[in-house]
N, C-alpha and C positions, 0 to 999 in steps of 0.2 A: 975755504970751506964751502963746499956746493950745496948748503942746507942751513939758510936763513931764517930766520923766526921772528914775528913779534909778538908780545900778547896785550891785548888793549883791555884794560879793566872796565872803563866806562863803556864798553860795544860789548862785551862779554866775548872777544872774540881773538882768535889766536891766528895769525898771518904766515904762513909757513910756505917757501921758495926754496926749489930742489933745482939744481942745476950739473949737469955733467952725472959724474959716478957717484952714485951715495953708498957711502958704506952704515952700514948698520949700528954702529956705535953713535954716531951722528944722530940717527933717528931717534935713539936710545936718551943720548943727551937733550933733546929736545925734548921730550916725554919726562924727563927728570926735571926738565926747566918748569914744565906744565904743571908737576906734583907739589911742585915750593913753592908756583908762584898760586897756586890753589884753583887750578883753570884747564883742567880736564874737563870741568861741566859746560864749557866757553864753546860757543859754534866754532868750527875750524875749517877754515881753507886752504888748501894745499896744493899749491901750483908746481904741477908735474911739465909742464909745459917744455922746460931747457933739462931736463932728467934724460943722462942715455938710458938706452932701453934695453941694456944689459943690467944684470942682478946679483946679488949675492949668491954665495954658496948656499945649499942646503939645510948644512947647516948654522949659516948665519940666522934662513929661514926661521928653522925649529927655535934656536933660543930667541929670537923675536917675537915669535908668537907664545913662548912659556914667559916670556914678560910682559907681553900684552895680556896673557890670561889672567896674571895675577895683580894687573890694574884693574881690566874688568873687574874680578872679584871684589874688589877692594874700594873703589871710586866709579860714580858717575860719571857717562861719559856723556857732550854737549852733539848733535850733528855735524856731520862731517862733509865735505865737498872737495870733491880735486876735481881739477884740471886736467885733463893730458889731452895730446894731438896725436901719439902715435898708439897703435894695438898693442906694440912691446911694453909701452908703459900702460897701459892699458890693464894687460895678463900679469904685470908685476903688484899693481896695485890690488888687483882683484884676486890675488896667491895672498897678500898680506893681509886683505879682509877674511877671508877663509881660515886664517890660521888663526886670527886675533877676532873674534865674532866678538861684537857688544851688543846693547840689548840699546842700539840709537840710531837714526836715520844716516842711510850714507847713498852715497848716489857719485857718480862720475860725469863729468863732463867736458864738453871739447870747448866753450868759452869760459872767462870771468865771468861776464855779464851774468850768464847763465847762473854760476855756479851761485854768486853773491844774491840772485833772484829767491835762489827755493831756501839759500840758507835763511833771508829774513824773512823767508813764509813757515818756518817751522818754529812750532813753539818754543816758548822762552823756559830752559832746562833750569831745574833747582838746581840750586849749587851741594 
């Protein structure tokens, strides 16, 4: 499976490793693990770093982002940070923000250090 998760209750925060091809359902299933385990409001990192930088179809797209809309609607979401090294994942990640818009800090970036820096500089989300 190319798309690892943790979610840590005591950090508020959700660990999430992409590797190789991610298919869509995967991401799906992680977002499902977030709704149960009650930790959509949790800061989130997401290391795009070993992600190829090829993408789903179109419409894997569309029904990602009509289920991301209907989290937004529905649940708070905590800030988010990835990782990536390459532009490919770069434009993949930023097509999935586009489609799935929340009303929470997201930002990308090319280190950890980086990313884990602005996450604990941003306020701490209600649950």
């Amino acid at each position: 499976m190319p798309l690892k998760w943790t979610i840590s209750e005591p950090q508020r925060l959700v660990t999430i490793v992409a590797e190789g091809f991610l298919q869509i359902e995967e991401v799906e299933e992680c977002y499902d693990a977030m709704v149960v385990a009650d930790a959509l409001s949790y800061m989130r990192l997401f290391d795009c770093r070993k992600l190829d930088d090829q993408h789903a179809s179109d419409e894997d797209f569309m029904r990602f982002g009509a289920r991301m809309s209907a989290y937004t609607a529905n649940f708070r979401f905590g800030p988010i940070a990835f990782v990536a090294s390459s532009q490919g994942v770069r434009d993949v990640i930023q097509r999935c923000l586009n489609l799935a818009p929340a009303d929470r800090p997201m930002k990308i970036f090319a280190s950890e250090i980086q990313a884990r820096d602005w996450l604990q500089s941003q306020p701490a989300a209600l649950a």
